[in-house]
C-alpha positions in Angstrom: 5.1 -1.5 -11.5 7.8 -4.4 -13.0 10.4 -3.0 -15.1 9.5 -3.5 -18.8 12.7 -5.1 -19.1 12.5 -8.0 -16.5 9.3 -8.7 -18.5 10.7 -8.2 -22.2 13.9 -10.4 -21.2 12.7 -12.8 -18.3 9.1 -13.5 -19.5 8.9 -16.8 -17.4 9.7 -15.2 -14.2 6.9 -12.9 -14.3 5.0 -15.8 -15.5 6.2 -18.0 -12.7 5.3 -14.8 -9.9 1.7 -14.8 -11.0 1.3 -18.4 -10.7 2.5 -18.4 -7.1 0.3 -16.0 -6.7 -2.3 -17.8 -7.9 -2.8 -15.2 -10.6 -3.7 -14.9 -14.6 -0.7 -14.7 -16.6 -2.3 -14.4 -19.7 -1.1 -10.5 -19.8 2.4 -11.1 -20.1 2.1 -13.1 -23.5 -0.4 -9.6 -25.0 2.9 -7.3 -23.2 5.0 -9.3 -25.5 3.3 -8.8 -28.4 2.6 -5.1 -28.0 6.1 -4.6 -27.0 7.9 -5.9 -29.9 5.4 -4.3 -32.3 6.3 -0.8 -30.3 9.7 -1.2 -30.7 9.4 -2.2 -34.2 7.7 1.1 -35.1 9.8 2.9 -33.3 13.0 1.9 -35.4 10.8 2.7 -38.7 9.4 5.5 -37.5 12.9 7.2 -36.7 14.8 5.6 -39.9 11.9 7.6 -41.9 12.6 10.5 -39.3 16.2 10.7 -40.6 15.1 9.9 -44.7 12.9 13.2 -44.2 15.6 15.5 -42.5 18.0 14.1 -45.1 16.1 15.0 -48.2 15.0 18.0 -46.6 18.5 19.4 -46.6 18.9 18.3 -50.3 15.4 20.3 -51.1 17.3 23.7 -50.1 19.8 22.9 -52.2 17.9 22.1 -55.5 17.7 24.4 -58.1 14.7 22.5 -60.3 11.5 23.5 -59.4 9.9 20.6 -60.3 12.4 18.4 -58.6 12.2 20.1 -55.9 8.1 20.3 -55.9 8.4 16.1 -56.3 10.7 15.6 -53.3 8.4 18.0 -51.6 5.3 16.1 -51.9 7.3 12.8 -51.1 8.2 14.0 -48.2 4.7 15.2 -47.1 3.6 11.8 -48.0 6.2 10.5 -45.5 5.3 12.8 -42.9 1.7 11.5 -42.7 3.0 8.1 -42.3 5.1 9.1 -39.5 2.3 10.8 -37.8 0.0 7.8 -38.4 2.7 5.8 -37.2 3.3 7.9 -34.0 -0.4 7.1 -33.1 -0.1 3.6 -33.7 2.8 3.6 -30.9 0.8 6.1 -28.9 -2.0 3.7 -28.8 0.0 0.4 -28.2 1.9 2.4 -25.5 -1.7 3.3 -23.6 -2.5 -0.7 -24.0 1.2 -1.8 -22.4 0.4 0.7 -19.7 -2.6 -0.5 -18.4 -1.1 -4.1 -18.7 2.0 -3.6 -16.8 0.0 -1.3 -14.1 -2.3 -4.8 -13.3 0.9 -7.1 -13.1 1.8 -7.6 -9.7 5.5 -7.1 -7.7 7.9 -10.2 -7.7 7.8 -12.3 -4.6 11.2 -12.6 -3.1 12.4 -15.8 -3.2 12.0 -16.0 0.7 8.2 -15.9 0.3 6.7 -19.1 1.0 4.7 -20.6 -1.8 0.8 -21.1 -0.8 -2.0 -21.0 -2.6 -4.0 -18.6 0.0 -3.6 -17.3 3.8 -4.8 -21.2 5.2 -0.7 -21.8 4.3 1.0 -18.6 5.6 3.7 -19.6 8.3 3.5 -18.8 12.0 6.8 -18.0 12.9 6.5 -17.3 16.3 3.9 -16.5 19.4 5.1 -14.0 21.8 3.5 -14.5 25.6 0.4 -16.6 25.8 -3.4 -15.8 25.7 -4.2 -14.8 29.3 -6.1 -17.3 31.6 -9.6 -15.6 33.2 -11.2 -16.6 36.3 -14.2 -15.7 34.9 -15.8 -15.9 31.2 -14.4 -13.0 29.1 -16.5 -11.1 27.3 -16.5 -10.0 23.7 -15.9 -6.5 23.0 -19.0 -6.5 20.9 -21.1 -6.7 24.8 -18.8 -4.9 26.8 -18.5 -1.9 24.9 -22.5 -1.1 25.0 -22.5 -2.3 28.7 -20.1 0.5 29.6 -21.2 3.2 27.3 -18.5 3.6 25.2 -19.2 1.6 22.0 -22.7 2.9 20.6 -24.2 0.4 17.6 -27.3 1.7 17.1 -26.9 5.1 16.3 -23.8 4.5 14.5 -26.4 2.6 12.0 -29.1 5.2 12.7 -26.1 8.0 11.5 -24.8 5.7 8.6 -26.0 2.5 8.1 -24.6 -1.4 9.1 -20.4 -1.6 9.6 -20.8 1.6 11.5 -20.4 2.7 15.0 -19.8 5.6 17.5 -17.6 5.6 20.4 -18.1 7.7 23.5 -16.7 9.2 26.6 -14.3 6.7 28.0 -14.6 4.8 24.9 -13.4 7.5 22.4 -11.1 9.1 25.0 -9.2 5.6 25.0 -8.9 5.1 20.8 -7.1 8.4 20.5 -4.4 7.3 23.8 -3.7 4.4 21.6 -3.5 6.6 18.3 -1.3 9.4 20.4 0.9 6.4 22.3 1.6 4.8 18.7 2.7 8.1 17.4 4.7 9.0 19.9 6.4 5.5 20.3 7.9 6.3 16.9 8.7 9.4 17.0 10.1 9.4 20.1 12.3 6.1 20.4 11.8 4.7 16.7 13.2 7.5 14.9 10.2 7.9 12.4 8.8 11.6 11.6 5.2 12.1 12.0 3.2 13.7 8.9 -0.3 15.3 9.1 -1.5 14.0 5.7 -4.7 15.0 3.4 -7.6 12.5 3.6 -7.9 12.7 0.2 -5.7 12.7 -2.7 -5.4 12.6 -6.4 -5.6 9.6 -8.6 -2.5 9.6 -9.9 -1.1 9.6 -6.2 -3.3 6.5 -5.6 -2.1 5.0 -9.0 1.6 5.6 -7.9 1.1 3.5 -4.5 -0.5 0.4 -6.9 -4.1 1.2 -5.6 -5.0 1.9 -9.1 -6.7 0.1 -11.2 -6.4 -3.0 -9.9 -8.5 -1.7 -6.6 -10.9 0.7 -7.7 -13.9 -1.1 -6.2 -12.7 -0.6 -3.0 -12.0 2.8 -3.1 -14.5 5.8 -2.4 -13.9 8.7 -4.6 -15.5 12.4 -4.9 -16.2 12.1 -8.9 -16.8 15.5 -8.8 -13.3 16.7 -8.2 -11.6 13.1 -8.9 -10.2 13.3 -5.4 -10.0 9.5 -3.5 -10.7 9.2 0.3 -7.7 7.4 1.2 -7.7 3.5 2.4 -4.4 4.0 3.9 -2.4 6.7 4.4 0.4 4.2 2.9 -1.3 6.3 0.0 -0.2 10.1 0.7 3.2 9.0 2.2 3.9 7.3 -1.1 3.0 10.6 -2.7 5.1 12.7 0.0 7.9 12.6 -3.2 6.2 11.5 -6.5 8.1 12.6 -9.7 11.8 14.0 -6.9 15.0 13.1 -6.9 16.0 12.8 -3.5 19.5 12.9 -2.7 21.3 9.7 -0.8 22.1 11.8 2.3 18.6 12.4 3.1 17.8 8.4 3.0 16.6 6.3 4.5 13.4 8.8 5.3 11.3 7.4 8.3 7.5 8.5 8.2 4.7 7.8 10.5 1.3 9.6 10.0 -2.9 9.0 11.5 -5.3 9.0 9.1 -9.0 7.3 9.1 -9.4 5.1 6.0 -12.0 4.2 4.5 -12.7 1.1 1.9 -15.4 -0.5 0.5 -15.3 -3.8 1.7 -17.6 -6.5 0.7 -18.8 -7.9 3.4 -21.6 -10.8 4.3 -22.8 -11.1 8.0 -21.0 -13.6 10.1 -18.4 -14.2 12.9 -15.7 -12.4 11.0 -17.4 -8.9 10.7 -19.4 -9.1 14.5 -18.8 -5.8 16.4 -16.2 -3.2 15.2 -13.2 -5.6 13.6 -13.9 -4.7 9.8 -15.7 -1.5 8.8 -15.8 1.0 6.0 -14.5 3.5 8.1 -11.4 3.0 10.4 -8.4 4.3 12.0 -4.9 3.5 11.6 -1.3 4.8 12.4 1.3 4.0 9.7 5.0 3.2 9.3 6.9 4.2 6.3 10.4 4.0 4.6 11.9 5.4 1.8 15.3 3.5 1.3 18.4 2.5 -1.3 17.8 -1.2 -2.5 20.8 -2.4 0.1 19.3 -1.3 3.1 15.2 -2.6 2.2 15.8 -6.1 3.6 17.2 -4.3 7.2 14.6 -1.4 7.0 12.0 -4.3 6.9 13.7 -6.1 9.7 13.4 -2.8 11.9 9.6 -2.2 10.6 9.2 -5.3 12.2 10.5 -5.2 15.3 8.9 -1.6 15.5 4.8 -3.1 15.4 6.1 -5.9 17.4 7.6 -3.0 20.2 4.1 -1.6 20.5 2.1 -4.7 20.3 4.4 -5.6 23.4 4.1 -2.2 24.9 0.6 -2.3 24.9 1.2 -5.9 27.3 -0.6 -7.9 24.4 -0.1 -11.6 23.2 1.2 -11.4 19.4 2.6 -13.7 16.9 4.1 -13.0 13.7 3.1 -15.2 10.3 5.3 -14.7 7.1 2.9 -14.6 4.1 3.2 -16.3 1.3 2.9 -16.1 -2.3 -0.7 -16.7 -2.8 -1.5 -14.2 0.2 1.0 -11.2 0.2 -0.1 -7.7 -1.6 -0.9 -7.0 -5.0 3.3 -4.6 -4.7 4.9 -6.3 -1.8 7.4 -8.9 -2.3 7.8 -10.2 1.6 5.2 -9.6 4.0 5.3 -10.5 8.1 1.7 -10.0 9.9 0.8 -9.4 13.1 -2.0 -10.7 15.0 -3.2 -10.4 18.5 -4.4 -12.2 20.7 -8.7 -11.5 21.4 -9.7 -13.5 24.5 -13.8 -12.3 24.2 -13.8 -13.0 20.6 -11.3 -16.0 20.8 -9.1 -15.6 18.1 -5.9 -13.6 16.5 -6.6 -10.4 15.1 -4.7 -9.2 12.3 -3.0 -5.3 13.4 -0.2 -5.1 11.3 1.3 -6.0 7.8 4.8 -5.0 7.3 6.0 -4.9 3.5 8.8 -4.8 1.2 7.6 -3.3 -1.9 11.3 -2.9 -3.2 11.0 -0.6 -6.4 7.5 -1.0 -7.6 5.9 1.9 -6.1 8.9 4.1 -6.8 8.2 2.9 -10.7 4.9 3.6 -10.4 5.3 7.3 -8.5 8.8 7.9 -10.3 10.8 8.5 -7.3 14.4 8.5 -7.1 17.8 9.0 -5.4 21.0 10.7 -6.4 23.7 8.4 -5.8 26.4 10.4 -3.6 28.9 9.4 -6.0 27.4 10.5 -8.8 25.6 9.2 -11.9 22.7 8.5 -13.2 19.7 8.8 -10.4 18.4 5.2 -9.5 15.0 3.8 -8.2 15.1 3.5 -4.2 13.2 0.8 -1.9 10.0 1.6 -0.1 8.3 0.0 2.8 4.9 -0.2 4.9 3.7 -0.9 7.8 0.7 -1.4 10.2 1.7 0.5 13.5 -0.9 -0.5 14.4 -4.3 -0.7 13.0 -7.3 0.4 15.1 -10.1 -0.6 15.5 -8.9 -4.5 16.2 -6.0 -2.9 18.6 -8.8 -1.3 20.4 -10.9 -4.9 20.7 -7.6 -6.6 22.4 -7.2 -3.6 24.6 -11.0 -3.9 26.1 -11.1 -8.1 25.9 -7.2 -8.1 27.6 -8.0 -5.7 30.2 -11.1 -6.4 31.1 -12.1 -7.1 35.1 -14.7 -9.8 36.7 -17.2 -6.8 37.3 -17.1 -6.0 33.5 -14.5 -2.6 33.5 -12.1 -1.9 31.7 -7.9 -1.0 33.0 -6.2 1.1 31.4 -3.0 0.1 30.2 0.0 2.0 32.0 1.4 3.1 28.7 -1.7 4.7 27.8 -2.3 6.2 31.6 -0.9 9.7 30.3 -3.7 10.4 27.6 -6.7 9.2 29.7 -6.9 12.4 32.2 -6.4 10.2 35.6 -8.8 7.2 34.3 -7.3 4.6 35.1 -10.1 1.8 35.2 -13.0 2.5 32.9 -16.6 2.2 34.2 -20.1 2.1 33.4 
């Protein structure tokens, strides 16, 4: 969420944000409006606050009843209008809310303007797709060919977008989960979190899910309780409405969840095997920093998805997004694709964010500055480390042999139980 005052005192910066972004800015005129009309009642409301705490001391005083009656029923007269008046701000303040909570974060400067992701920036390719004596398949045929990726009764179970894996096939999507978590616990420094699948809506509100996403989201009405689409969710939550001190930062988190949208999706190339689904799997990286260290913390987020793209032995590049393509709270985005020779093109695993202070606005969490004072919004960051089920599809196309198995990768050799070439 944008601080009320960059809005109240730099209107045309917001306004210039959501054009890059190729946004409405029609809100920002209505925030003006409301604001000044808030603030205007508040000064009356609290100069006939003080009128009616003043002439109440003078009614204790009075001797003359029927002075004292008048003054009496003046000042119930004024005491209706500052309780009408203290709805009219309560209602204006519900209308600025849910104005502010749809405005999108700032893009840093360093965010390229483009209007949508056909002018984000490669900025650079590391390896080079891998040559194949032989025509590689898509993952889409080998998977059902070796009996590890199951279409049919994943529809049968569900309906279209899902899938089952099995044997061989499921054994190797939790090695990648367990190799991810481990690379960052172990040599990245981040701390793993077991997380609920489900959380509250104002924990969903605080990340920025909420309301500008609720379509997407699938939520138990029943209990208002939202199946999480990221667990960038729950970690966001981890310290909602805490003061943390400014020993304990940066915080490093990395956590598995499934998550789950509700994607609108038409048939076609882009949704062909298991690359988009309502249900998927993903590990995530997340920082909790103060504002000085954000821009190295997302340096380091970086380079940590690019480690276990490169661990993994895949072809990546990295794109810098820009303004008409980064997040509804991020201010600098970096992707990560890899490279998918059956499917012949770069799969997005990874987005890596700088949402500065808009979710800790939003979630009201702060730090206590070691020297003292008053406590201050901190930085937070997300990342993509990585996201399965396209991971899994670069795995099976990279790896794949003329007789149409699979190799294991040698990183993830430790979770497979001695498979180390995956067969029909």
């Amino acid at each position: 969420m944008l601080d009320i005052n960059l809005i109240r005192e730099n209107p045309d910066i917001v306004r210039k944000a959501l054009r890059d972004r190729q946004s409405d800015a029609a809100p920002v005129d209505e925030i003006l409006v409301l604001d000044s009309k808030r603030r205007g009642l508040l000064v009356e409301v609290e100069t006939l606050k003080a009128e009616k705490n003043a002439v109440s001391k003078e009614i204790g005083q009075m001797k003359d009843p029927q002075l004292r009656q008048s003054k009496v029923e003046a000042m119930r007269a004024v005491g209706d209008k500052i309780s009408e008046m203290d709805k009219q701000v309560s209602a204006i303040e519900e209308r600025l809310h849910s104005l502010t909570a749809i405005l999108p974060n700032i893009p840093d400067p360093r965010t390229p303007y483009g209007k949508d992701d056909s002018e984000n920036i490669v900025i650079k390719t590391v390896g080079s797709p891998k040559k194949f004596e032989f025509e590689p398949k898509p993952h889409w045929d080998l998977g059902p060919a070796l009996g590890i990726i199951d279409f049919e009764r994943g529809t049968k179970l569900t309906g279209s977008r899902f899938y089952v894996l099995s044997g061989e096939g499921a054994r190797l999507q939790r090695a990648v989960i367990a190799y991810m978590l481990d690379l960052h616990t172990r040599q990245q420094g981040y701390r793993e979190q077991y997380l609920p699948f489900m959380v509250k809506s104002d924990t969903v509100f605080g990340a920025g899910q909420l309301p500008k996403f609720a379509d997407n989201l699938y939520k138990d009405h029943e209990e208002d309780l939202y199946f999480v689409p990221t667990a960038e969710i729950p970690l966001t939550g981890l310290h909602m409405d805490e003061i943390l001190e400014e020993s304990s930062l940066p915080k490093l988190y990395t956590a598995y969840t499934p998550c789950f949208r509700r994607e609108k999706m038409s048939a076609g190339r882009d949704v062909r095997g298991i690359k988009r689904g309502h249900q998927f799997d993903k590990v995530e990286m997340y920082i909790y920093c103060k504002p000085e260290e954000s821009e190295k913390m997302l340096q380091k987020m970086l380079a940590d998805a690019e480690a276990t793209c490169a661990g993994l032995g895949l072809t990546y590049r990295v794109k810098q997004l820009c303004t008409g393509d980064i997040g509804f709270g991020a201010t600098m985005t970096y992707d990560l694709e890899v490279w998918a020779p059956g499917c012949d093109e770069w799969l997005e695993v990874s987005s890596v964010s700088n949402d500065t202070d808009f979710q800790s606005r939003r979630a009201n969490i702060k730090y206590r500055p070691a020297e003292g004072g008053k406590p201050r919004l901190l930085h937070t960051l997300n990342g993509s480390g990585l996201g399965l089920p396209r991971t899994m599809i670069a795995v099976m196309e990279n790896y794949q042999q003329p007789d149409g198995t699979i190799l294991v990768p040698e990183v993830l050799k430790p979770w497979m139980g001695g498979t180390e070439v995956i067969k029909p």
